[in-house]
MIRO-321434 format. One record per residue (C-alpha): residue in three letters; x, y, z. Coordinates in steps of 0.2 Angstrom, whole numbers, padded with zeros to 4 digits, always signed. Layout:
ALAXYZ/...
***
This chain:
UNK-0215-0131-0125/UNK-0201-0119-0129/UNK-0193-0108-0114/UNK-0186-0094-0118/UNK-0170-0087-0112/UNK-0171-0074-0100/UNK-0157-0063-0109/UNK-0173-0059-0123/UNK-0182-0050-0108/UNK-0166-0039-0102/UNK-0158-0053-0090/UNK-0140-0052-0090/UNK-0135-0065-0105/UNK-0123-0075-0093/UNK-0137-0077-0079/UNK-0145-0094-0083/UNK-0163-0090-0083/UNK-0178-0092-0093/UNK-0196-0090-0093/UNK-0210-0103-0093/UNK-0226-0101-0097/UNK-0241-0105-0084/UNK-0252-0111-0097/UNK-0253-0127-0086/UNK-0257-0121-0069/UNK-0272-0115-0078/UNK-0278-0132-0084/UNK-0290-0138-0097/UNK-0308-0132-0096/UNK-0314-0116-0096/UNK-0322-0117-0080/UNK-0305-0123-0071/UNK-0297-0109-0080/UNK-0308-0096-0073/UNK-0308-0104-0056/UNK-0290-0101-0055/UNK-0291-0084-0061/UNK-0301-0080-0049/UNK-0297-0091-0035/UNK-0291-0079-0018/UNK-0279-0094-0018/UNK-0279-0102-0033/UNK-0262-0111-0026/UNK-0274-0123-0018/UNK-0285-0128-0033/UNK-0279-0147-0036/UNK-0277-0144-0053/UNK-0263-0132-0048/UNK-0256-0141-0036/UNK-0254-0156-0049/UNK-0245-0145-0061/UNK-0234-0137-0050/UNK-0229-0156-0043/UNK-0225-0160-0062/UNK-0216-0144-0063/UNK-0205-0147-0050/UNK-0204-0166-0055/UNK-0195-0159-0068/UNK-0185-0147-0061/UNK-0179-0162-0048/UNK-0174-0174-0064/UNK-0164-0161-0070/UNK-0157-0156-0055/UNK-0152-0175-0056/UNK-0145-0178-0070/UNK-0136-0160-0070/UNK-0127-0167-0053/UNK-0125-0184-0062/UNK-0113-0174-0073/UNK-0106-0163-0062/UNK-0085-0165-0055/UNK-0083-0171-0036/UNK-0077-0156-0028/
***
């Protein structure tokens, strides 16, 4: 899924930002879909907290590999 940079929404262009979607904390069905939109706490829906254990998954590999690459200091 594409992320665009945050510099197209008025970020400054040499932050390193961008912005994802939350298509996926809202899951699949309609019913989950409405649960979470109108869950007090929909951070506690498991379907949420599976996407948000991906998301960060992902965020960790490339953390990873970014430091992988990174010179000792």
């Amino acid at each position: 899924m594409p992320a665009p940079g945050g510099h197209r929404f008025g970020d400054e262009l040499e932050a390193p930002r961008v912005r994802l979607s939350t298509g996926a904390l809202l899951a699949g069905s309609d019913t989950e879909r409405a649960e979470c939109l109108t869950s007090p706490t929909p951070l506690e829906l498991p379907h949420v907290q599976r996407a948000l254990i991906q998301l960060k998954s992902a965020f960790d590999d490339l953390r990873d590999d970014a430091q992988r690459w990174e010179p000792p200091r």
